[in-house]
ROTIZA-699014 format. One line per field, with one value per atom (N, C-alpha, C, CB): x, y, z; chain. Coordinates in steps of 0.02 Angstrom, whole numbers, always signed. Atoms other than C-alpha are relative to their C-alpha. Last residue first. Glycine has a CB too. Example, Ala and Ser with C-alpha at 12.3 -4.5 7.8 and 13.67 -1.06 7.14 Angstrom:
BEGIN
X: c(-42	+684	-39	+20	+45	+615	+45	-50) .
Y: c(-59	-53	+55	+23	-59	-225	+60	+1) .
Z: c(-3	+357	+37	-71	+0	+390	+0	+62) .
unit: c(A	A	A	A	A	A	A	A) .
REM end
This chain:
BEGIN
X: c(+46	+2689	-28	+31	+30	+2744	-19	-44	+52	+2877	-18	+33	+6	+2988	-79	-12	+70	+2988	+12	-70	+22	+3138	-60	-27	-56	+3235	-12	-12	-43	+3119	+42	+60	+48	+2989	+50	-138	+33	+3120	-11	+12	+47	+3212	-61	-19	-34	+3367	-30	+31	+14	+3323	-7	-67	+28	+3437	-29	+22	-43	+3461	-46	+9	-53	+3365	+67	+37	-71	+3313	+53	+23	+9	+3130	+84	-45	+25	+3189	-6	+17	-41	+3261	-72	+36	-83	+3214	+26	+43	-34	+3005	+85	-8	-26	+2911	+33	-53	+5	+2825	+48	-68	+5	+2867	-16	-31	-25	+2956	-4	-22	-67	+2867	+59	+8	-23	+2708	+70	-31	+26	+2684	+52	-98	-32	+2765	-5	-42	-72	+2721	+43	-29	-27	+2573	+70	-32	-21	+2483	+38	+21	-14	+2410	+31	-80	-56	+2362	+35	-13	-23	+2185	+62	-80	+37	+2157	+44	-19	+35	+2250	+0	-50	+57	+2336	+3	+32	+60	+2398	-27	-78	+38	+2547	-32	+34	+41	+2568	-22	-81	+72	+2650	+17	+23	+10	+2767	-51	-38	+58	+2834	-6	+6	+47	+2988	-59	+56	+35	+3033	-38	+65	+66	+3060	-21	-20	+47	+3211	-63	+22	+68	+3314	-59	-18	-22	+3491	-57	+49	+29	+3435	+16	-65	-45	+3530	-10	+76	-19	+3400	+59	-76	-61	+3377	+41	-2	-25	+3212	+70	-8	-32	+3175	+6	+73	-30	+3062	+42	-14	-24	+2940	+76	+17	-106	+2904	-10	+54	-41	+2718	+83	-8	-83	+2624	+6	+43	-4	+2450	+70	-50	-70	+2401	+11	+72	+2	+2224	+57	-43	-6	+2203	+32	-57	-13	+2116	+39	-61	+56	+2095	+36	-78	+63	+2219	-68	-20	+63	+2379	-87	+8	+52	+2536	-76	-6	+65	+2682	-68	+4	+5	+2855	-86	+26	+39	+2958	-19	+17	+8	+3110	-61	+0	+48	+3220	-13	-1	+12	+3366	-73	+35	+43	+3444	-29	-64	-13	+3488	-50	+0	-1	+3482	+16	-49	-35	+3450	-16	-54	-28	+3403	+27	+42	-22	+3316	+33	-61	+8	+3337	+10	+47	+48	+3342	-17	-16	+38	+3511	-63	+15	-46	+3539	-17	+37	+10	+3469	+35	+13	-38	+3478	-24	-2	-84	+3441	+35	+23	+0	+3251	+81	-28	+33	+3147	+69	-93	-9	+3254	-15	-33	-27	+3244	+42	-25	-38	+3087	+68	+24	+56	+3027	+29	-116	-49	+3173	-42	+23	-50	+3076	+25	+38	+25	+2888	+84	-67	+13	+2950	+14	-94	-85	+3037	-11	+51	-39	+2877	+87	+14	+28	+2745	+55	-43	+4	+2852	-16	-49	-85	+2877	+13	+59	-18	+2690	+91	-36	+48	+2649	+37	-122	-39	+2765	-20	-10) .
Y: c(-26	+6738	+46	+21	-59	+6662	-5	+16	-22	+6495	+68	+2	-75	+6405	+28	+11	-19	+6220	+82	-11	+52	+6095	+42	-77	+55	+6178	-11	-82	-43	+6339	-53	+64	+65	+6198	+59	-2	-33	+6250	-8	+48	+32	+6108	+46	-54	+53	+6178	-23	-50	+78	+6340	-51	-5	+46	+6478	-54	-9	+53	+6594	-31	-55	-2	+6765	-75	+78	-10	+6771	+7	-74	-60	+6763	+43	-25	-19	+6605	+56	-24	-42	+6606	+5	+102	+21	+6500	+26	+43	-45	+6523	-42	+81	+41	+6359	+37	-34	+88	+6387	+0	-41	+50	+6559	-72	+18	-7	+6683	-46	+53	+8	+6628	+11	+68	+56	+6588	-13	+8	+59	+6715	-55	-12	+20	+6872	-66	+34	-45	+6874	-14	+111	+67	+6737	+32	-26	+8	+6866	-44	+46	+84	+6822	-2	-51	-5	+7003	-74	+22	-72	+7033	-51	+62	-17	+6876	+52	-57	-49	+6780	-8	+12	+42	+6623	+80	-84	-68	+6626	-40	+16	-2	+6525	+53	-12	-77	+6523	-10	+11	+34	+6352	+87	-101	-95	+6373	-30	+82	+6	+6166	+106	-84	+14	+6162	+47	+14	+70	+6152	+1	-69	+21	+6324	-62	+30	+2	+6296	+18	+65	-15	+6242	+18	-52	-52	+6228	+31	-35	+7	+6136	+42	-1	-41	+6165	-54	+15	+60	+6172	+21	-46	+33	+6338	-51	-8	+75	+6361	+12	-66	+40	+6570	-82	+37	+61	+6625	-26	-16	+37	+6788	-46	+67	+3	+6919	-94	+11	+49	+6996	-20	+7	-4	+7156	-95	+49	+43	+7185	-9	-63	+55	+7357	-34	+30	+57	+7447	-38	-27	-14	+7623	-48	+13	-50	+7568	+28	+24	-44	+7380	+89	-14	+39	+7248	+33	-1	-46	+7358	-71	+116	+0	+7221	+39	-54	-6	+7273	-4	+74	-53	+7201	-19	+0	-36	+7081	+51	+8	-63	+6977	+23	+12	-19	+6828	+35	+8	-45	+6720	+0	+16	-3	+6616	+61	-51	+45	+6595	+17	-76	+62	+6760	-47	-12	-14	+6940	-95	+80	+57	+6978	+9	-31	-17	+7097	-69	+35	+39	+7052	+31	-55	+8	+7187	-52	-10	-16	+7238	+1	-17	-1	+7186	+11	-53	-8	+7284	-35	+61	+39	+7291	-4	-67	+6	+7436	-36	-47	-98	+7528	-33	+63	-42	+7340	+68	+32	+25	+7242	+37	-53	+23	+7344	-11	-25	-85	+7395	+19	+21	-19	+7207	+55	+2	+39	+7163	+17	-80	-34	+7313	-52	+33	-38	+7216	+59	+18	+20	+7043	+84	-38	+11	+7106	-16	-73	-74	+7201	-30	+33	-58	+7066	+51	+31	+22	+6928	+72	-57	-16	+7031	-29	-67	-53	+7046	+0	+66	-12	+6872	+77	-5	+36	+6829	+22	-75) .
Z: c(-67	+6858	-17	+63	+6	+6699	+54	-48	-58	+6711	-23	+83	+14	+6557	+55	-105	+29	+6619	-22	+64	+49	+6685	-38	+38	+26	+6813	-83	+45	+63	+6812	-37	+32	+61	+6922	-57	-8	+2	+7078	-64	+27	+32	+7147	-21	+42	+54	+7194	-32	+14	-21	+7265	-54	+39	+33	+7274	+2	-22	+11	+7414	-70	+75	+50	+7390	-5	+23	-32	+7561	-69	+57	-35	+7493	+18	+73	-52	+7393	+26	+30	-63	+7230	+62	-35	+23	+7067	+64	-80	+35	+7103	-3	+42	+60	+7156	-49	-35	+10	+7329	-37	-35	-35	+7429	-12	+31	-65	+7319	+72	+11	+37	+7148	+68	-72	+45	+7217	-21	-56	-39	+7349	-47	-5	-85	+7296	+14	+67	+5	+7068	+91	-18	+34	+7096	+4	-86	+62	+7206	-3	-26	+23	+7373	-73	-3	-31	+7461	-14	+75	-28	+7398	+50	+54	-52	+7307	+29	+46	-17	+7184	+51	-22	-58	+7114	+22	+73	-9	+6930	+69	-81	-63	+6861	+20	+47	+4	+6666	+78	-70	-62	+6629	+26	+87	-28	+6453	+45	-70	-27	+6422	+38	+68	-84	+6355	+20	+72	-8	+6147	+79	-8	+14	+6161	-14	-43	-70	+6269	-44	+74	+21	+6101	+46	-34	+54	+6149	-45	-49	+74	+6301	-31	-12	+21	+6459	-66	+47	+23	+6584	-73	-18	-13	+6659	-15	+35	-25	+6578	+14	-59	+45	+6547	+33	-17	+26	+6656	-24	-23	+62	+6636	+25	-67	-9	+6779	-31	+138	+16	+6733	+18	-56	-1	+6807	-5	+94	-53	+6767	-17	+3	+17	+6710	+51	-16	-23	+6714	-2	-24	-62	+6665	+42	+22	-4	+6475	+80	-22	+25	+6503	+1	+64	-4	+6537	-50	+84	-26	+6504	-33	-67	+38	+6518	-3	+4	-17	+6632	-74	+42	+38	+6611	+40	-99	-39	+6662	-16	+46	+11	+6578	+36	-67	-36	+6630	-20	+47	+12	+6596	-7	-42	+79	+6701	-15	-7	+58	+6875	-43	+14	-9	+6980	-51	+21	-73	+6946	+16	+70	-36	+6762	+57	-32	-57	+6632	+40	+35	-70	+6458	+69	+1	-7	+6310	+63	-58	+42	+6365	-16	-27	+5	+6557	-88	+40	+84	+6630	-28	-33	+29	+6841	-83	+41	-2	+6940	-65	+69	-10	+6913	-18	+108	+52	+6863	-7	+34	+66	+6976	-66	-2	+6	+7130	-68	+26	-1	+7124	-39	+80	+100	+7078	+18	-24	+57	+7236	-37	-3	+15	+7353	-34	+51	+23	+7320	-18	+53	+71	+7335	-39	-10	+34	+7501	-72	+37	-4	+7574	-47	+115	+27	+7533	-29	+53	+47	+7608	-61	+14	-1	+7775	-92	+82	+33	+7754	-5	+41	+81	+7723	+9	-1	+49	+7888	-71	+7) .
unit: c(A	A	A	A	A	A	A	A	A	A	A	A	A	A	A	A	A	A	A	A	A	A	A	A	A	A	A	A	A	A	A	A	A	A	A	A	A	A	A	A	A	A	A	A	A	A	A	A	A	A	A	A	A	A	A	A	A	A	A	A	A	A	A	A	A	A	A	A	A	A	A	A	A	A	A	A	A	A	A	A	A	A	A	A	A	A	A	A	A	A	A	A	A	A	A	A	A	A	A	A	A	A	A	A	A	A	A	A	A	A	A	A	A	A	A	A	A	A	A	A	A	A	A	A	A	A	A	A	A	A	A	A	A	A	A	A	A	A	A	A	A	A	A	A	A	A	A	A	A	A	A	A	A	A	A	A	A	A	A	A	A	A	A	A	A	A	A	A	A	A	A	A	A	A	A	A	A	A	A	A	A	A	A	A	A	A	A	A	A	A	A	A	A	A	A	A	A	A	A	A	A	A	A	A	A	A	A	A	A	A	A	A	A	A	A	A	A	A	A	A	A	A	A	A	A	A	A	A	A	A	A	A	A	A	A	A	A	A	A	A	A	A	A	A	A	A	A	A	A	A	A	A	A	A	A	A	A	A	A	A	A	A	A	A	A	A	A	A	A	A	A	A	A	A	A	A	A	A	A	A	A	A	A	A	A	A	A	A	A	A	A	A	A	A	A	A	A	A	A	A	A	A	A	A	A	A	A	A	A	A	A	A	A	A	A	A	A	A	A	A	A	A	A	A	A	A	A	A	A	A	A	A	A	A	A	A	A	A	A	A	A	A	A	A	A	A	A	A	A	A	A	A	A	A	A	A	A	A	A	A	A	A	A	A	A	A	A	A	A	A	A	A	A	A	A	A	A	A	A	A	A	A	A	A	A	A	A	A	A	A	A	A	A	A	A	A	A	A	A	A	A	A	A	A	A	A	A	A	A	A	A	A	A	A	A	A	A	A	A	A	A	A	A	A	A	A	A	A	A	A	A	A) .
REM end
């Protein structure tokens, strides 16, 4: 199951990053979204996929930025977290209804 997870996060970031543009915003699903790689140390880059709130505030910086982070060799926040607890789209890519984007601007 983890790896079937693994392998579909890993071709949709492919995917997303290589296909879809949409000017400065990237996007595939509800709302808007961007992703990119941050260099840690010299060699070292950690990969980000950015949020926007879905809610339909005219001001989404007023909502709440929450920075999810859970590790370990084969547990990232980018597959796991956002694909299997509290991302906007399920593995299958269906939408899910109660996902914390509703109401919060999300970082994996």
């Amino acid at each position: 199951m983890f790896s079937t997870i693994l392998l579909c996060s890993s071709v949709l970031i492919f995917l997303l990053k290589n296909l879809i543009v949409l000017g400065d915003s990237h996007g595939f699903g509800p709302g808007r979204q961007s992703w990119d790689f941050v260099e840690v140390r010299p060699g070292a880059h950690m990969f980000y996929w950015l949020y926007y709130t879905t809610a339909s505030d005219e001001d989404y910086s007023e909502r709440p930025l929450i920075i999810w982070l859970q590790g370990g060799p084969g547990g990232s926040s980018t597959g796991y977290g956002n694909f299997a607890e509290i991302g906007p789209l399920h593995v299958d890519l269906r939408p899910r209804p109660h996902s914390w984007v509703n109401n919060t601007i999300r970082r994996w």
